[in-house]
Structures are given as C-alpha cells and as structure tokens.
C-alpha positions in Angstrom: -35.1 26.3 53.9 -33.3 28.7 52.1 -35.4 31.2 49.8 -35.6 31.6 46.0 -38.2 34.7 45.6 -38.8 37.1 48.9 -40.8 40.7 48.5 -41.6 42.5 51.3 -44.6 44.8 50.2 -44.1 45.0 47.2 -46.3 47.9 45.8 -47.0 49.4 42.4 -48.8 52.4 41.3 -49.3 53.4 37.6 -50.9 56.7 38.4 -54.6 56.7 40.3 -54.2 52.8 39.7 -53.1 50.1 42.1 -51.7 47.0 40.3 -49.8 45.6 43.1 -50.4 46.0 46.7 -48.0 45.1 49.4 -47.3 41.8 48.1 -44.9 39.9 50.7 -44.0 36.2 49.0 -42.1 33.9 49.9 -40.7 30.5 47.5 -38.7 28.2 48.4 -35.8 26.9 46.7 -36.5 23.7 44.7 -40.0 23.9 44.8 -42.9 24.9 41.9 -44.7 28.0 43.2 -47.9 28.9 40.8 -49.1 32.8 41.1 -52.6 32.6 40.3 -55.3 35.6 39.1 -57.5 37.2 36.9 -56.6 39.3 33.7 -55.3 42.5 35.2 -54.7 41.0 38.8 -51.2 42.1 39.0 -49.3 38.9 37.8 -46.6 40.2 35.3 -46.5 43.2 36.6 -45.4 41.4 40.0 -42.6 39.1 37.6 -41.7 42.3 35.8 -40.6 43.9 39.4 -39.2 40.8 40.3 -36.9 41.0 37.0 -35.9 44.9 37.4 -37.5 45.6 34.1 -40.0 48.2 36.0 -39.0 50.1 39.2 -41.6 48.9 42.8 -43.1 52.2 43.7 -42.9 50.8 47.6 -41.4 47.8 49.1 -38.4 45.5 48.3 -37.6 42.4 46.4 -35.0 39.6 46.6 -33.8 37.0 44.1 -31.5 34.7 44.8 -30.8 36.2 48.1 -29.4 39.7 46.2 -31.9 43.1 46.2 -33.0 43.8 43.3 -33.4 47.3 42.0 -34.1 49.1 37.9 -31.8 47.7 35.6 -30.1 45.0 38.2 -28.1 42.3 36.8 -26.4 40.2 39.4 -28.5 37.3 39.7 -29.3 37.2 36.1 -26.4 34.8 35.0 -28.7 31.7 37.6 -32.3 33.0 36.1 -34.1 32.4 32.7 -37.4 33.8 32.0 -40.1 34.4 29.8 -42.8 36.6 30.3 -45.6 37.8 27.9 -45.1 37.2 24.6 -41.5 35.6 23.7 -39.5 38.0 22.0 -37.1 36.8 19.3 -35.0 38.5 16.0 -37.7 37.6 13.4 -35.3 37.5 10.8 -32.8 34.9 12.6 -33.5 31.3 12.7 -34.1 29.2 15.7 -30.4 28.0 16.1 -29.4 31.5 15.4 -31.7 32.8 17.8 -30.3 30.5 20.4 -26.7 31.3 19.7 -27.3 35.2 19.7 -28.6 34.0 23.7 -26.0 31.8 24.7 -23.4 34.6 24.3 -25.2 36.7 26.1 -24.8 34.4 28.9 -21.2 34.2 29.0 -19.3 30.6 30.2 -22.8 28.8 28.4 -20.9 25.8 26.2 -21.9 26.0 22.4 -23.3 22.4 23.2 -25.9 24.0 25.0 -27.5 25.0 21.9 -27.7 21.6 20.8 -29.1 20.2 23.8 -31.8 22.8 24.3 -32.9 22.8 20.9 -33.3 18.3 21.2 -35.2 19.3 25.2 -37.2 21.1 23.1 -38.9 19.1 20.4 -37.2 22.2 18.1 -34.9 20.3 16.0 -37.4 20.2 13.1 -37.4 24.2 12.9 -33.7 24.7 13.6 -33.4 26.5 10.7 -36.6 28.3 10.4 -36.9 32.4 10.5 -38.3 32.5 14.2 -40.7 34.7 12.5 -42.3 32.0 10.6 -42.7 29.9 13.6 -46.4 29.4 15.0 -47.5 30.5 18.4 -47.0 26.9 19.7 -43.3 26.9 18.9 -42.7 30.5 19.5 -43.4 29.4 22.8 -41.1 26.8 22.7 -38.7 29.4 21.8 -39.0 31.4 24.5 -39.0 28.6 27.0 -35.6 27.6 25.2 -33.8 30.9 25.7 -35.2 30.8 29.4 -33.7 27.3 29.8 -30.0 27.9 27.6 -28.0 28.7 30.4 -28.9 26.4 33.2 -30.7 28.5 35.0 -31.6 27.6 39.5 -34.9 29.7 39.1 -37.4 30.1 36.3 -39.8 32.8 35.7 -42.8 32.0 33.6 -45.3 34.1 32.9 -47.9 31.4 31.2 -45.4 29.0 30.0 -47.9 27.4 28.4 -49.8 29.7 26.2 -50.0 28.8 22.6 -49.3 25.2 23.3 -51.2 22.0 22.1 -52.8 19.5 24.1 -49.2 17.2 23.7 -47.1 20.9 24.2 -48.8 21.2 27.4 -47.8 17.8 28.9 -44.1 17.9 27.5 -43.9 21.3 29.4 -45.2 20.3 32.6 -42.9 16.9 32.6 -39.7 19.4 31.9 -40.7 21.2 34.5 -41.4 18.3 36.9 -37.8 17.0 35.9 -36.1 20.6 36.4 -37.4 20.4 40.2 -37.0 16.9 40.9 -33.5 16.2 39.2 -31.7 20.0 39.1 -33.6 21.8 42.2 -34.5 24.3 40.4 -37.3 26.9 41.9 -40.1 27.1 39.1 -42.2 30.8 39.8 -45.0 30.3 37.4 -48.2 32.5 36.3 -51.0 30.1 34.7 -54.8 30.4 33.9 -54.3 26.9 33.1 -55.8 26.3 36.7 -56.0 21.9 35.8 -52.0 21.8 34.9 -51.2 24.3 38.0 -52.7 21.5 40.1 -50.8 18.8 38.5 -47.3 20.9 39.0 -47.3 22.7 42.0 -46.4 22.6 45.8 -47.9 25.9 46.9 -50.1 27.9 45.3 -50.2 32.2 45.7 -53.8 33.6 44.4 -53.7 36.9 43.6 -57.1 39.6 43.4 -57.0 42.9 42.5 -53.0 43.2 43.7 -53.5 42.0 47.3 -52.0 38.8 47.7 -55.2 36.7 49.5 -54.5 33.6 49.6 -51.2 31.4 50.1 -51.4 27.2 50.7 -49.4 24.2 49.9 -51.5 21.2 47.5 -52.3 19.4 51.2 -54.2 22.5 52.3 -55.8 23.0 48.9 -56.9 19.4 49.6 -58.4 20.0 52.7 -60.6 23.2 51.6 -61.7 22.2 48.5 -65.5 21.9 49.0 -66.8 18.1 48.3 -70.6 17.1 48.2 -72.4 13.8 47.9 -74.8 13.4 44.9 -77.2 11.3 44.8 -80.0 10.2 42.8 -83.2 8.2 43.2 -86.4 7.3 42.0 -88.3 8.9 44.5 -86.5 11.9 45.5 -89.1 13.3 48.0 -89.3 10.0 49.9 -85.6 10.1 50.1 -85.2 13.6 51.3 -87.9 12.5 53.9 -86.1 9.9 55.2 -82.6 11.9 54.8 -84.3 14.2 57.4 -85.6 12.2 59.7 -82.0 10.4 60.0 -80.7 13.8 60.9 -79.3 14.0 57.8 -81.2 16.9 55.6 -80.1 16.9 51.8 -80.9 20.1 49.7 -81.7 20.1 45.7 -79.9 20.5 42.9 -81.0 22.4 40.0 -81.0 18.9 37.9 -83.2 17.1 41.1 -80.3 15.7 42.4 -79.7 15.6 46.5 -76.6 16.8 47.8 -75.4 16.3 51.3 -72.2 18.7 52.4 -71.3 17.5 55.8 -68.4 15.2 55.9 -69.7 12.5 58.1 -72.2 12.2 55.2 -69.5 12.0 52.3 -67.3 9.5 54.2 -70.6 7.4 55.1 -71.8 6.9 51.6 -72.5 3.3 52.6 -74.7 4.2 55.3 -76.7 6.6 53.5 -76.9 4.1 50.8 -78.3 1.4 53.5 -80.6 4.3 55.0 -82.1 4.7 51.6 -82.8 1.3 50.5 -84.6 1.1 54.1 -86.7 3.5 53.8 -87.7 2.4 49.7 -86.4 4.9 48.2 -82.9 3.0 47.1 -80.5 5.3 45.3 -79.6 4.7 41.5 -76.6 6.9 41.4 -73.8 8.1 43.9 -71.0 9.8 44.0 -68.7 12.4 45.4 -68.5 15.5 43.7 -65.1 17.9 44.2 -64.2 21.4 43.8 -61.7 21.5 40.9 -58.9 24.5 41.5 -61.1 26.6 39.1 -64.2 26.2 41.1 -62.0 26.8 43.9 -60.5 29.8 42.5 -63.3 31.8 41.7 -65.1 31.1 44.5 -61.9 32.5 46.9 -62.2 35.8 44.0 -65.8 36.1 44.4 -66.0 36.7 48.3 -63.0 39.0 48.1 -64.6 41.6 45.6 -66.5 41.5 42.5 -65.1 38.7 39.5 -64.1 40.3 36.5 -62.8 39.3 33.5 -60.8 42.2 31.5 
C-alpha cells in the first residue's frame, strides 16, 4: 500500500526541551489516521514539521512520497491544512477570503469557491468580515481553505475545535465521505477521543514526544478492558458463591461485583444461573467497556506521569 505520511525519527529540540522524539509514522493512503496526546505532547509540533513550517532538528519526513525540508513547496498543490487556530484576513469576507486561497492554488476553477462555501454550511456568512465570524464558523473557515483545492491528504490539527454538537457530526461525515468517495488520507490531531473512534482506522498515541502506541480500530477492540457488573440483593452471599465456582468477583466502590476474566464476560448466562442457585439471584447485569478515553489515559499513565498543561 502506498504511503501518504512517512518520518523516520523525527526529532525536535527547542533548547533543553524535547517535544518530539524519534517519531517514525507511517499512513497509508486513503485511510483516516488520528494522532492522539496530551496538551504539550508534541502534536502540532509533529504536523508543523510535517508542513516545513519549522525545521526537524534530527530525522526525516515524507509527504506524498517527496522529502520535505524548511520552506518546501512541492507537495503543497495535493495538501490542505489547518492547524491551530485558522488564520484568515479579518477585514475580507468569507467569499473573499476563499477567492484570495484559490489563486494561491493555481489551476483551482472559480467554481470551487462556490462549491466549498455550499460543503460547508457557509453560504449564510458569505459575505461576512471573517473577523466577525464566531469560533464555530471560523472553523469552518479554515476547514474550507484546507478543502478549496482538492486536496489527496489533509492535515487537521483539531478539526473540530469551536464546533457545535451538529458542527461536529457534519465534519466527521465530510470526512468519512473524503476517504470513502475521493481516497483521500485524513492525518488528524483530536482530544475529541469519542469522534476519533467513530472516524478512524488506526490510531498513533503520542506521550511526552515518543510515539507509544500505534493500532488499527480491531486491535483497539481487542485491548480495551471489559468487566461484568453485577448487582444483587445479597452481595456477600454472591461473592461466596462466585468463589466457590472458581469464579472470585472483587468490589466496586458503589458495592457492585465485577468479574474481569473473559470466560466470565462471555458466560453472563452462566453466572446469572450460578447466582439464582445459590439465592442470591442478580438484579442487574451488564458489560462494562473501556471507552478510547479510559483507554487512553490509562496507556499515558503507565508510560510516565498524566499531565494536563
């Protein structure tokens, strides 16, 4: 499969600190690839190298199959971007905006204006200063000059910050359609950990600049942690007869039993049985998962202390 995104230790130093540290990725082409971390875990600064804005202090980058050095510009006419905050002339209005980045991408049709601003749900602030704009449509903006030209790979840095509840599901069905329809490669940053799992095929998890962890959705799947819940009337005659069984249950802080093996979670039925046997019959069940988020900071925790910044 032929590669979108490949750095080979990719390293950056801003003086005594290390914000990247020999990061090797790899995305595929056509796929949705979510770079996951903490405030201050390397994120834009990694899209920033990947873009030529800032200069790697070790290690190499391609894009699009070309190297990509300070101030590169040959894959730029296939990419679109928006990282950070979208930048826009204040003073110009949406459709002006829009038309100042089409010509910058020369061989974009006028029409593309058009269409972007209609993809977009912009059409009602066509003619509004772009600094007048709230946060949501800035966004919206952004995401618009990213998209004007067509682009075969996106880089979004949060491409869903300052968006509303509706924003966020329009974005991630664009996106969705981009991949499915287009092929285009879609290298995202998000602490919107619950639309990252709805979006993408593999997931990069980022700590304190090391890259440590890479999986596809199928092995997220498989090591998300999953418990059994139950509750009961009697909960020490059920623990009692959980252990005797074989099967010992420990305690939730709300006097719940949990049971964490998987022959336990698959034989819910059994336990259920085992239960009602004994007389202590359960009055709830179910099967608890990790969510991305719980899954997330528990991968951060164990590889150095969480921090917010």
């Amino acid at each position: 499969m032929k590669l979108s995104i490949e750095t080979e230790n990719l390293t950056k130093h801003y003086g005594n600190v290390l914000a990247v540290d020999h990061l090797s990725l790899r995305v595929n082409e056509g796929e949705i690839y979510a770079f996951l971390g903490l405030n201050g875990a390397g994120k834009t600064t990694t899209i920033r190298m990947l873009l030529g804005m800032i200069q790697p202090t070790a290690g190499s980058a391609r894009v699009l199959g070309v190297p990509i050095h300070l101030g590169s510009h040959e894959p730029w006419r296939s990419v679109g971007y928006l990282v950070e905050t979208p930048h826009a002339y204040p003073e110009l209005t949406v459709i002006e905006n829009l038309e100042v980045a089409r010509r910058l991408h020369p061989g974009t049709p006028a029409k593309a204006v058009e269409n972007i601003i209609e993809r977009l749900s912009l059409g009602e602030y066509a003619h509004r200063r772009a600094g007048n704009l709230s946060l949501g449509n800035a966004q919206r903006l952004g995401l618009a000059k990213a998209l004007l030209h067509t682009p075969r790979l996106l880089l979004l840095d949060e491409p869903a910050n300052g968006l509303d509840p509706a924003g966020i599901v329009e974005i991630r069905q664009l996106l969705l359609d981009l991949t499915r329809e287009q092929g285009v490669t879609v290298f995202m940053s998000s602490h919107i950990l619950a639309e990252v799992s709805r979006l993408a095929q593999r997931i990069g998890i980022i700590h304190q600049g090391r890259l440590i962890q890479e999986l596809n959705v199928e092995e997220l799947e498989r090591n998300r942690r999953r418990r059994l819940l139950l509750h009961t009337r009697d909960t020490q005659a059920a623990s009692l007869a959980l252990a005797a069984a074989g099967r010992p249950a420990g305690l939730t802080p709300d006097g719940s039993l949990e049971l964490k093996e998987a022959r336990d979670i698959a034989g819910s039925d059994e336990i259920a049985s085992l239960l009602v046997r004994a007389g202590a019959p359960p009055t709830r069940m179910a099967v608890e998962e990790e969510d991305l988020e719980q899954y997330f900071l528990r991968l951060v925790s164990v590889n150095g202390e969480v921090t917010h910044e």
